[in-house]
N, C-alpha and C positions, 0 to 999 in steps of 0.2 A: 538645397544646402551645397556649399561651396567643395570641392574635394583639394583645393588648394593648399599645400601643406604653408603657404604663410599667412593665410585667412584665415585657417585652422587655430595656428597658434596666437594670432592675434586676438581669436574670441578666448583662446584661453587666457591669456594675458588682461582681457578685458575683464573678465571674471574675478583673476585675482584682486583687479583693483579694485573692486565691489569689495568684495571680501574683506579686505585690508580697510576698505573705508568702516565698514561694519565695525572691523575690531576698533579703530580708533574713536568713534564714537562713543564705544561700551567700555572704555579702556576702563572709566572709574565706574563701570557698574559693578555688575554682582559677578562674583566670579565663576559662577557655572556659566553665563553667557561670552564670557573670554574662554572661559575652557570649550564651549561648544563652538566658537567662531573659529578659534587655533585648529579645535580637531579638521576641521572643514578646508582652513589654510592650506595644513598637512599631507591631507588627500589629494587637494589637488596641485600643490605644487611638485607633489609625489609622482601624480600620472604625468603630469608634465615634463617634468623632466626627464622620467623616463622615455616618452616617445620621443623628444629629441634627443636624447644619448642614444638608443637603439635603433631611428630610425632618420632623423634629423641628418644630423650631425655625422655618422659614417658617411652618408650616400652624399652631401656635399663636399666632405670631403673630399670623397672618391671623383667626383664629377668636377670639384673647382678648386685644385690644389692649391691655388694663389690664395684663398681664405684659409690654410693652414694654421697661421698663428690666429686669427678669429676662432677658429674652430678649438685650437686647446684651452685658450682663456676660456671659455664657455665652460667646459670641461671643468675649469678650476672653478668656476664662479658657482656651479652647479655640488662640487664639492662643498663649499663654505653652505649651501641653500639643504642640502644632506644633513652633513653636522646637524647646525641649528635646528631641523624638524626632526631628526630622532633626538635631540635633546626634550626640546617641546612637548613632543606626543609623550614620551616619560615622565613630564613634570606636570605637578599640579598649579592650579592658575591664580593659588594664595601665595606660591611660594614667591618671595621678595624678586627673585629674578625674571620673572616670567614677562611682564611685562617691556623689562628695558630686553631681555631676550629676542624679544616678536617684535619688537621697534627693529635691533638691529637686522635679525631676518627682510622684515618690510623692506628698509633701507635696502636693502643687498640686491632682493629679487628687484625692485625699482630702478636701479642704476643698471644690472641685466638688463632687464625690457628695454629702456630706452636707448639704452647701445645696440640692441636687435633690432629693435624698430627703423630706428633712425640712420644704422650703419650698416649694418650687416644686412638686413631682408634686403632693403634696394641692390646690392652686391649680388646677395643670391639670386634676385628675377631677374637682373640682368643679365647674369651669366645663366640659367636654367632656362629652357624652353616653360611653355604654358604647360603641354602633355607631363614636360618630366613633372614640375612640381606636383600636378593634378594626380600623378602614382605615386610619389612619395605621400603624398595626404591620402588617399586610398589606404596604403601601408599602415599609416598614423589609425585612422579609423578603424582597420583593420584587428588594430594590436590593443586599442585602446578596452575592449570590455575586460582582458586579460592582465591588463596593466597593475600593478602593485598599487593599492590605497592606503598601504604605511611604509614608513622606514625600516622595522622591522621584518617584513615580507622578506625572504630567499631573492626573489628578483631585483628587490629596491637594492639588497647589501653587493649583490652580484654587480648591480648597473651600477652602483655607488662608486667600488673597488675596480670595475673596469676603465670607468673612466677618468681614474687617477693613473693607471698605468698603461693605456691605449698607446 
């Protein structure tokens, strides 16, 4: 297994788009199987985000000042992907919005990904060494069994609220 913190996030990203294909599949099924696919969305767009706001995102920061304004848009874009999954995890999957809800959600985290992927990771291995990346993924792993798996968690609302004001 890779310890590369942009391998790392790539398989999470791969994940969500599984996930996300699940939910559009079942979108007109039964609505416990939208409510079980969103809970799952949730989690993990949950841990996700968190380990890049708290492990991410300072330490390139820190290391490749020139991705500055990369790094707050993220920030922001990870606020909008907050909202919408503590709205979500509080709502049930009859209710009229729920659906066009998790559409806009999808949408959001999608247009994220592929500006990571596409713009921003190639910036970061450019600029980061093999080793550096390979400790920031260590870090990532590290932090991940402790990670928040709702919105609602103390650490989600803390990493939520910090990095609106970082």
């Amino acid at each position: 297994m890779s310890t590369d913190a942009i391998v790392l996030l790539k398989e999470d990203h791969k994940e969500m788009r599984r996930l996300f294909k699940a939910f559009q599949d079942a979108e007109e099924g039964p609505a416990s199987q939208r409510q079980k696919l969103v809970g799952q969305i949730v989690e993990a767009l949950t841990v996700h985000t968190y380990l890049e706001n708290e492990v991410m995102y300072p330490e390139v920061r820190r290391l490749l000042p020139d991705l500055e304004d990369d790094i707050l848009e993220s920030y922001e874009e990870h606020h909008v992907v907050d909202v919408l999954c503590a709205e979500l995890a509080a709502m049930k999957a009859d209710h009229e919005h729920f659906n066009a809800k998790t559409t806009v959600l999808i949408e959001n985290v999608e247009h994220h990904v592929e500006e990571e992927e596409q713009e921003w990771f190639p910036k970061v291995r450019e600029g980061l060494g093999r080793k550096q990346l390979q400790e920031i993924g260590e870090r990532m792993i590290a932090l991940r069994p402790d990670a928040p798996r709702s919105p609602s968690e103390p650490k989600a609302i803390k990493k939520a609220v910090d990095a609106v004001t970082a």
